[in-house]
C-alpha positions as CSV (number, residue, x, y, z in Angstrom):
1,X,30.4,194.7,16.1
2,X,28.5,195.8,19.4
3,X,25.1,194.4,20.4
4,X,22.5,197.3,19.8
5,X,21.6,197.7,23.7
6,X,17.6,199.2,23.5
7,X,17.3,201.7,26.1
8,X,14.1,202.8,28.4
9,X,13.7,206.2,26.4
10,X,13.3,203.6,23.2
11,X,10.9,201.3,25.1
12,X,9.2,203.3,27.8
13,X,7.9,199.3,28.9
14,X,11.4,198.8,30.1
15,X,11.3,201.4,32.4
16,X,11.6,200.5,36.3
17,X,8.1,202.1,37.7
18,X,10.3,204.2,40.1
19,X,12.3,206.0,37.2
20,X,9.4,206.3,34.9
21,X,8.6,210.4,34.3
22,X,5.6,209.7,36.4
23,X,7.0,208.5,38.9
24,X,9.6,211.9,39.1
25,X,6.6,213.8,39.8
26,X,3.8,213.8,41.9
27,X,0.1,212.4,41.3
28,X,-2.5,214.4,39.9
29,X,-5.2,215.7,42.4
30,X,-8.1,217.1,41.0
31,X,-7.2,217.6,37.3
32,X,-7.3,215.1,34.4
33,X,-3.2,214.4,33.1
34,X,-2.5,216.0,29.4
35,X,-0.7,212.4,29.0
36,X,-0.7,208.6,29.8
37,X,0.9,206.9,32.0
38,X,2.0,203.4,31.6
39,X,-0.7,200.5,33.5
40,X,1.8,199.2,35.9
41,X,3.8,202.5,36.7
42,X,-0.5,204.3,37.2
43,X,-1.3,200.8,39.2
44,X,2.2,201.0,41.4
45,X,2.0,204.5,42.0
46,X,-1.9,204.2,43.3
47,X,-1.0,200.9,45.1
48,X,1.3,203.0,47.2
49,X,-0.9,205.6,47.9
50,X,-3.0,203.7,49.7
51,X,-0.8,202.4,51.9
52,X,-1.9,205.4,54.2
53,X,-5.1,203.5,54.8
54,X,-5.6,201.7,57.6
55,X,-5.8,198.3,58.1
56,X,-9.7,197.2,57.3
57,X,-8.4,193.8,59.9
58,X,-8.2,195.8,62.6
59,X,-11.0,197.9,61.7
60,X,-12.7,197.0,64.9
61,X,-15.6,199.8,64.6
62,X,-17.1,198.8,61.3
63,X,-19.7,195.9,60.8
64,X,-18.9,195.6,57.3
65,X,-17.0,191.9,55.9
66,X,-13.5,192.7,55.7
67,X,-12.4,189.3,55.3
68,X,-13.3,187.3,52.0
69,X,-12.3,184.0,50.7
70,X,-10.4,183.8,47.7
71,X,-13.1,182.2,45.6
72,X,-16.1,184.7,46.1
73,X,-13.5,187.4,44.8
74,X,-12.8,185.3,41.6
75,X,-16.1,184.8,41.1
76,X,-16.5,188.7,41.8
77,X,-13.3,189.3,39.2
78,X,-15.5,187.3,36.3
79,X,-18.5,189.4,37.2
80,X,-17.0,193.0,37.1
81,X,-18.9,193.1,33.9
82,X,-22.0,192.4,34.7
83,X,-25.1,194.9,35.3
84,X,-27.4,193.3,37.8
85,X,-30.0,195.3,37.3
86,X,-30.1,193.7,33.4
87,X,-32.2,190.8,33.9
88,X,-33.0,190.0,30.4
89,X,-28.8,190.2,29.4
90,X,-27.7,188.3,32.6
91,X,-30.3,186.4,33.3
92,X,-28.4,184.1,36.0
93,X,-27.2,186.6,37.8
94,X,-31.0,187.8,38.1
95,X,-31.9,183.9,39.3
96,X,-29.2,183.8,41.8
97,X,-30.3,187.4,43.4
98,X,-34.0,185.9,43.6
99,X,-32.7,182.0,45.2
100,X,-30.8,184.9,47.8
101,X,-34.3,186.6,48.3
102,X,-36.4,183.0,48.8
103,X,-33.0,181.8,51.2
104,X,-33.6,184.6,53.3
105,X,-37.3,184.4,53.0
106,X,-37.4,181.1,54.6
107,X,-34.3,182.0,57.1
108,X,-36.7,184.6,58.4
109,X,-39.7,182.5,59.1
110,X,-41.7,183.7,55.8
111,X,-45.1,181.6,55.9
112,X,-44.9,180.7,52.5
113,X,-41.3,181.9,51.3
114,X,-42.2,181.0,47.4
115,X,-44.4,184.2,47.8
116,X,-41.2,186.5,49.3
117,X,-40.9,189.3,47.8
118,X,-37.9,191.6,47.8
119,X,-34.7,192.5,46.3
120,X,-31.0,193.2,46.4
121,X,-29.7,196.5,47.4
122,X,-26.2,198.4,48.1
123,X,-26.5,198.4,51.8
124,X,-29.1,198.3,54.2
125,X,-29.7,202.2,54.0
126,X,-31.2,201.6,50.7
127,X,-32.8,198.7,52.3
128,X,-34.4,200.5,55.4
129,X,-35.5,203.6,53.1
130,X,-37.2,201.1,50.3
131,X,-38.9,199.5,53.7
132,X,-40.1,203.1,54.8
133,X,-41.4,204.0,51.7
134,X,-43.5,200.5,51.3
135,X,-45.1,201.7,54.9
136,X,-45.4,205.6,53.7
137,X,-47.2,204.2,50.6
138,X,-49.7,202.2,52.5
139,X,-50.4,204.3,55.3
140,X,-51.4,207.1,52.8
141,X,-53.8,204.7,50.6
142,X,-55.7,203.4,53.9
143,X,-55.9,207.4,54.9
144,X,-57.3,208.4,51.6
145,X,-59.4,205.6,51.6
146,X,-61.0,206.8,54.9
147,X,-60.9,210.6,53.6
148,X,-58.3,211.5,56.0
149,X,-55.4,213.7,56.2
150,X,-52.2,212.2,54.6
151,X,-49.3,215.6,54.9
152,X,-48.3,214.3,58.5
153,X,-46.6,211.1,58.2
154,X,-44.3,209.9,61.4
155,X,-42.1,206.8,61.7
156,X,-41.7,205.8,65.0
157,X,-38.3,204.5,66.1
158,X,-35.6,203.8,69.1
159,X,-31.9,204.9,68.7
160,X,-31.7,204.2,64.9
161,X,-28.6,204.2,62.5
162,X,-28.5,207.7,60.2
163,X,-30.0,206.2,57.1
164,X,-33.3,206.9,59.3
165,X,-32.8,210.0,59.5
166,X,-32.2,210.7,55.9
167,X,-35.5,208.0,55.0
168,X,-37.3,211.1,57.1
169,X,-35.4,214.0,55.9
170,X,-35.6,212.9,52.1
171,X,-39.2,211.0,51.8
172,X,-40.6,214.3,54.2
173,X,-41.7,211.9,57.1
174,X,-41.4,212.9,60.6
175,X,-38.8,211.0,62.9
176,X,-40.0,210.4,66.0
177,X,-36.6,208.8,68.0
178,X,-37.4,207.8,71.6
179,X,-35.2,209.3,74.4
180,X,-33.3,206.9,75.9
181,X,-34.7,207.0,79.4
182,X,-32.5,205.8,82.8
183,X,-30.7,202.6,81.8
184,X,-32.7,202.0,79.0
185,X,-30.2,201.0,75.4
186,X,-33.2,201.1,72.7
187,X,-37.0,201.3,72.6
188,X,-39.2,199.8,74.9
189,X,-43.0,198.7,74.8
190,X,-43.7,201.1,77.4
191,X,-42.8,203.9,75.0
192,X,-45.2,203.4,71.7
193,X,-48.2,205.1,73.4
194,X,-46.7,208.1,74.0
195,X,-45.1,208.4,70.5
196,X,-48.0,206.4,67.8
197,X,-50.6,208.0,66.6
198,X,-53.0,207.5,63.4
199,X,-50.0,209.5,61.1
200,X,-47.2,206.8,62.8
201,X,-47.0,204.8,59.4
202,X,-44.9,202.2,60.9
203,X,-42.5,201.4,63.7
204,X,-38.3,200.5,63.5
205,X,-37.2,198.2,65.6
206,X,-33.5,197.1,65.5
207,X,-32.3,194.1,65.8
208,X,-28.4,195.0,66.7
209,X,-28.5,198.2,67.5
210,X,-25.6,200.2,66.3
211,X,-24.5,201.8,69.4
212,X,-24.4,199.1,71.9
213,X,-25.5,196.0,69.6
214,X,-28.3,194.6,72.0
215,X,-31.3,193.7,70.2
216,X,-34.8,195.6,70.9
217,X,-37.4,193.6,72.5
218,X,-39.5,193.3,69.2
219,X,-41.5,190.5,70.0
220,X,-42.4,192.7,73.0
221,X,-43.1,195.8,70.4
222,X,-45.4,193.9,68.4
223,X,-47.2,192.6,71.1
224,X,-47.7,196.2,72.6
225,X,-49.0,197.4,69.0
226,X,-51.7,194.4,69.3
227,X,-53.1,196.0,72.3
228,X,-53.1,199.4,71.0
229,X,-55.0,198.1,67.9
230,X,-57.2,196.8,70.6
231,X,-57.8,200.2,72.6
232,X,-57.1,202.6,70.2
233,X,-57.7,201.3,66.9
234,X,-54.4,202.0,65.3
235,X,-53.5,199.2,63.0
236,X,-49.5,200.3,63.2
237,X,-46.8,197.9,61.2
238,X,-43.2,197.3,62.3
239,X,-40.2,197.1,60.0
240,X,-37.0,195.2,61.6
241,X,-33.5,197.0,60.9
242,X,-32.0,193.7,60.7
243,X,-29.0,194.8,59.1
244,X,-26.9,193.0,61.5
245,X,-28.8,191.0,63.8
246,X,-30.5,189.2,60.0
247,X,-27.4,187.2,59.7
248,X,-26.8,186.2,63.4
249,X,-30.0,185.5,65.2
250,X,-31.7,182.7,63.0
251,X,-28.5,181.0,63.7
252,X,-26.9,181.1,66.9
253,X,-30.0,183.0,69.0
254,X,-33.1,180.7,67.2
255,X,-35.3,181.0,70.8
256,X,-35.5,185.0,70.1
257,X,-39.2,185.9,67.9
258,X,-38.3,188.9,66.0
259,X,-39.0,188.1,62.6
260,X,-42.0,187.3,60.1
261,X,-43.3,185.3,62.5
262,X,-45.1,187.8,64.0
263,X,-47.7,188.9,61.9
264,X,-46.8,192.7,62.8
265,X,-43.7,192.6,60.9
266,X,-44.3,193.9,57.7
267,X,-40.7,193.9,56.1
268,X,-36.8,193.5,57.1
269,X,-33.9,194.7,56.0
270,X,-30.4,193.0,56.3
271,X,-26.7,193.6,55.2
272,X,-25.2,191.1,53.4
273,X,-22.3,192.8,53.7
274,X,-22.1,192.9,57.4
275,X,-22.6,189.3,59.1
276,X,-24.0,188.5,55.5
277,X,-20.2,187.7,55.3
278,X,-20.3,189.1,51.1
279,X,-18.4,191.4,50.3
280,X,-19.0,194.5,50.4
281,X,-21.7,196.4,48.3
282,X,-24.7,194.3,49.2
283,X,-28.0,194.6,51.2
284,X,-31.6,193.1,51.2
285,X,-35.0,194.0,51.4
286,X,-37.9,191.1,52.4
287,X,-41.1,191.6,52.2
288,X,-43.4,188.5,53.5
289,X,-46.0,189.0,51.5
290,X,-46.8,190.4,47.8
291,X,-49.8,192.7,49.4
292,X,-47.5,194.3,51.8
293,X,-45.2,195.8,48.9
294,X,-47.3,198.6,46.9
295,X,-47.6,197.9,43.3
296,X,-47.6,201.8,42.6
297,X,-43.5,201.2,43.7
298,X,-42.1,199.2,41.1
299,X,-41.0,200.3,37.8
300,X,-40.9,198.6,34.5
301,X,-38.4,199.4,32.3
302,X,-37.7,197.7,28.8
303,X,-34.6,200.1,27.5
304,X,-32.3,197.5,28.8
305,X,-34.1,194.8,26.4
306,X,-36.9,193.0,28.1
307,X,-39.4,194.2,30.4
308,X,-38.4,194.1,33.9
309,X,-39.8,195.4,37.4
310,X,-37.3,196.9,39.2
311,X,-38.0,198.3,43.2
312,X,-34.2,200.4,44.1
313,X,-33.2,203.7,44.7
314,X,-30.3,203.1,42.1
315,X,-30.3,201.8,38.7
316,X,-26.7,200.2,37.3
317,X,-25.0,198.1,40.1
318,X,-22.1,195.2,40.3
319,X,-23.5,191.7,40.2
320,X,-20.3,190.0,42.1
321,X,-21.2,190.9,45.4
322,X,-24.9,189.0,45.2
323,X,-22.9,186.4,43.5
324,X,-20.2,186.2,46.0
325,X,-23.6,185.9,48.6
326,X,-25.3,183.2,47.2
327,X,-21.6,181.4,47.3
328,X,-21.4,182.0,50.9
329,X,-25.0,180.0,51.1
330,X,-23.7,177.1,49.1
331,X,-20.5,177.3,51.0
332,X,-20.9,178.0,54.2
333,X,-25.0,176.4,54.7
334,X,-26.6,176.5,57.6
335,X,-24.3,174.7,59.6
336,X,-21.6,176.7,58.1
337,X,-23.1,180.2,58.8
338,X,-23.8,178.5,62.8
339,X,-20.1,177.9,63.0
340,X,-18.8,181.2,62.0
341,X,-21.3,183.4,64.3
342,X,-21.1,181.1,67.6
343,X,-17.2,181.7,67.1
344,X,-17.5,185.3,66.6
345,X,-20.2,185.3,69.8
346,X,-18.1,182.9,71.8
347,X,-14.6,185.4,71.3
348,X,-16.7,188.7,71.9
349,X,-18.3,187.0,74.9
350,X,-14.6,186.1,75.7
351,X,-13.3,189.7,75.4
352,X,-16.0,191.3,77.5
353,X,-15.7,188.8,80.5
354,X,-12.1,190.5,80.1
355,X,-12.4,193.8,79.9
356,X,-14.9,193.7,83.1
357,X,-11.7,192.8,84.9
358,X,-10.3,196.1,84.0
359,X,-10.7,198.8,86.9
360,X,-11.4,201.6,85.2
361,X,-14.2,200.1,82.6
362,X,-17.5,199.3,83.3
363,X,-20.0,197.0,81.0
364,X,-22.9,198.8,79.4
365,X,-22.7,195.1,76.5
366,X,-21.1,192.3,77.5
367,X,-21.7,190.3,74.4
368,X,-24.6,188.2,75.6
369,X,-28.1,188.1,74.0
370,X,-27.1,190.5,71.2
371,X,-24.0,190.6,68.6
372,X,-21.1,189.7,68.7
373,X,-20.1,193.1,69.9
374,X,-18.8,194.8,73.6
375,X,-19.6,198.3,74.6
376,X,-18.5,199.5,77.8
377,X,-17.7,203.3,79.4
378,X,-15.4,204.5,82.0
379,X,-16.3,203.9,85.9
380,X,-17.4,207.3,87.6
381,X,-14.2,210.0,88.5
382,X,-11.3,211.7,87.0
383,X,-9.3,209.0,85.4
384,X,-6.8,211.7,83.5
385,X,-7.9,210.8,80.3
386,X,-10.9,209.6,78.5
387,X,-12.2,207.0,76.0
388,X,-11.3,209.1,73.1
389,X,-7.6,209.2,74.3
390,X,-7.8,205.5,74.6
391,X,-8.9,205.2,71.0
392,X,-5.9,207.5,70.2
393,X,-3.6,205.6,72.3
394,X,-4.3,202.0,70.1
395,X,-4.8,203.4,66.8
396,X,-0.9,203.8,67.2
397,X,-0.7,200.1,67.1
398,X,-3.2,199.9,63.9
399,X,-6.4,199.4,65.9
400,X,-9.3,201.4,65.1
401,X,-12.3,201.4,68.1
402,X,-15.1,203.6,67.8
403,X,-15.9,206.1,70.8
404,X,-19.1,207.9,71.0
405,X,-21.5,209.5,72.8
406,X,-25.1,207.3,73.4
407,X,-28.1,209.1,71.8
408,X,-30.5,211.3,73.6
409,X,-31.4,211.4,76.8
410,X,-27.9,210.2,77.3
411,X,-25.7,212.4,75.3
412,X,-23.1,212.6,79.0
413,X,-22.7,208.8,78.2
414,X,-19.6,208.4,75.9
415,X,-19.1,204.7,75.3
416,X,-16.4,202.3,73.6
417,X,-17.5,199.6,70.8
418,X,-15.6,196.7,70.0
419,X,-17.1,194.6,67.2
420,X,-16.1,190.7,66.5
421,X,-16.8,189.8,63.2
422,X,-15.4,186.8,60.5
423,X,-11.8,186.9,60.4
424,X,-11.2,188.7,64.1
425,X,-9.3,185.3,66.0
426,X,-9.9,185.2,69.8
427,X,-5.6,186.0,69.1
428,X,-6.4,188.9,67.4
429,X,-8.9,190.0,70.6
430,X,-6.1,188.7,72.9
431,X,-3.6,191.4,71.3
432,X,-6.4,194.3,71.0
433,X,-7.1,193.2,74.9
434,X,-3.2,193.3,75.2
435,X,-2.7,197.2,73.8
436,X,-5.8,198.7,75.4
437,X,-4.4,197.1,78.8
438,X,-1.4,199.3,78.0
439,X,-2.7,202.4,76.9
440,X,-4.7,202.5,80.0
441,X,-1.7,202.1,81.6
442,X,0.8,204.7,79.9
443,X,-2.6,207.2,80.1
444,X,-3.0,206.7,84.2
445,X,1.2,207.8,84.4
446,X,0.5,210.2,81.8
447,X,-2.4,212.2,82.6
448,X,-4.4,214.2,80.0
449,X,-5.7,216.6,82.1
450,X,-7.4,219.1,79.3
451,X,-7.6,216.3,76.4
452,X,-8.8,217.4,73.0
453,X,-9.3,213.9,71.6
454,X,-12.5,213.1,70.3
455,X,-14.4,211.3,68.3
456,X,-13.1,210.4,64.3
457,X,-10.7,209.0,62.2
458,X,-7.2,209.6,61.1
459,X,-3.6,207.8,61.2
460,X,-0.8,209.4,62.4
């Protein structure tokens, strides 16, 4: 008598994913599917779409973490459920983001960082907009106080990262962006004069800026400000854009002032995400003092089940990624966090020294003083191509590098950005220092002469 054999069209679970219906046909795009699809056949079937991304390793334009340890993602896997912004259902998750808020207090020189104030956010552009509308808010109580006019606010800043632009755009402040003048990479003392005035409701200074990642002189700025509340009577705050520089600089740079030790920075913003080393989906706001944050900001909101203040631009957010932060704390500490930094300083340091050698690059960062970051251009002359093609040239080997012009007054300055962050070896820098030796190469025997690269993204 012969063994009933059950078939695939019996037990669709039998199926091999590649001889599944779905798999016969091709995804949906922007429609829903009349049917369903089987979990792993819909999972195998994504999975291999996304194999046309790039690799995030050697991903060497973004700041964000794209290497994680094994544990923070579990812990992130056992959180996917979790609401943050539910306080009264997950009330450890809520006690973990506020240890976070009081670490970072005390990392940035908080006088008394049991009195932080601040919060978690999805990135430092929800940071840096929640810091410019603390100083919006203030500047127009003092100016009502004194009967003045408050339908002018500016925000004073150097060559910032686009989330200022959209804090001005969307919260109606004026941007005033200081022209980068002769040699100059960010803002400079010498500048706030010209651009404060009794609207200025506060000034940005960044520590990492995004194009070059040197750090502005803020100790400088806030000295500056001093003497123009001395002569002119403006009483002007600064916010620091911290989003990198936050994680690096109270480690591995502890001689620079930039942060709540002066008494002229107001608030800070950081990524945990970027040399945070979380995951990403995580940014933080600091405020040193209760008084600098306006009351009329925070919301209280009881739907959820308890009564609880809430300062964000969103509402419902993941609680893994300010878990998987507070592990890095425990884990890593603060000779751990040393460690990690002075290795990524020490490679990019490394790889600059390098690419100085190279005849046709010149240095405008060399990694020194700033983050762990190079930015360099192309020497004066027709080389036959340009930085864009050499961008092209190494994204064939995986590599992605970011070419870009500098910001005004020096749009004719198109520069190259390496960034070195947890998880990029000094062999990883030794092969990217390997390819863009040889795309300069084929590119000088192969001349571009009318090149159309440019800057972007894409994969061949």
């Amino acid at each position: 008598m012969p063994i009933h054999q059950i078939t695939s069209h019996e037990n669709p679970s039998l199926e091999d994913v590649y001889e599944s219906a779905s798999s016969e046909k091709g995804l949906p795009k922007y429609s829903l599917p009349e049917n369903r699809t089987e979990p792993q056949v819909a999972y195998s079937l994504i999975h291999d779409e996304l194999l046309l991304d790039g690799n995030s390793r050697q991903n060497l334009a973004t700041f964000c973490t794209t290497w994680v340890e094994d544990e923070a993602k579990q812990l992130m896997t056992e959180a996917v459920d979790k609401n943050m912004i539910d306080k009264d259902e997950y009330p450890q998750t809520a006690e973990l983001e506020n240890r976070c808020v009081h670490i970072i207090g005390e990392l940035w020189h908080a006088q008394h960082s049991w009195e932080t104030v601040g919060c978690s956010t999805t990135g430092s552009s929800e940071a840096a907009m929640l810091g410019g509308l603390a100083f919006k808010w203030q500047w127009r109580k003092r100016r009502e106080a004194e009967g003045k006019d408050t339908s002018k606010p500016n925000i004073v800043t150097g060559p910032v990262q686009i989330c200022w632009k959209k804090f001005a755009r969307y919260f109606d402040v004026e941007i005033r962006e200081i022209p980068l003048k002769g040699d100059s990479l960010g803002i400079e003392p010498k500048d706030l004069r010209e651009y404060c005035d009794e609207n200025t409701i506060g000034v940005v200074a960044t520590l990492g800026v995004t194009f070059t990642g040197i750090y502005e002189p803020v100790e400088a700025l806030a000295h500056e400000l001093d003497s123009m509340q001395r002569d002119l009577g403006l009483d002007i705050p600064i916010h620091v854009d911290a989003a990198s520089g936050g994680f690096i600089a109270p480690f591995i740079q502890r001689d620079i002032v930039w942060d709540f030790q002066l008494d002229r920075v107001k608030s800070i913003n950081a990524s945990g995400h970027k040399y945070g080393l979380a995951p990403l989906g995580v940014g933080w706001i600091i405020w040193a003092a209760k008084k600098d944050l306006p009351e009329e900001l925070i919301f209280y909101v009881d739907y959820l089940g308890g009564n609880m203040p809430t300062f964000a631009l969103n509402f419902s957010r993941p609680g893994g990624e300010i878990i998987a932060q507070y592990y890095n704390f425990l884990r890593l500490g603060r000779d751990g966090y040393t460690a990690v930094q002075q290795a990524c300083s020490d490679t990019a340091q490394w790889l600059g020294a390098e690419l100085a050698k190279i005849d046709q690059f010149e240095m405008v960062y060399d990694g020194h003083g700033g983050l762990p970051a190079v930015a360099y251009r192309l020497t004066e002359g027709d080389h036959g191509f340009t930085l864009y093609d050499v961008s092209e040239r190494v994204r064939m080997r995986g590599w992605q590098i970011a070419s870009y012009p500098l910001p005004s007054d020096r749009e004719d300055t198109v520069v190259q950005r390496i960034l070195i962050r947890h998880g990029v070896s000094r062999d990883l820098a030794q092969l990217v220092l390997k390819d863009i030796k040889s795309a300069i190469e084929h590119l000088s025997n192969n001349p571009i002469p009318n090149s159309t690269a440019k800057a972007g993204f894409h994969h061949g």
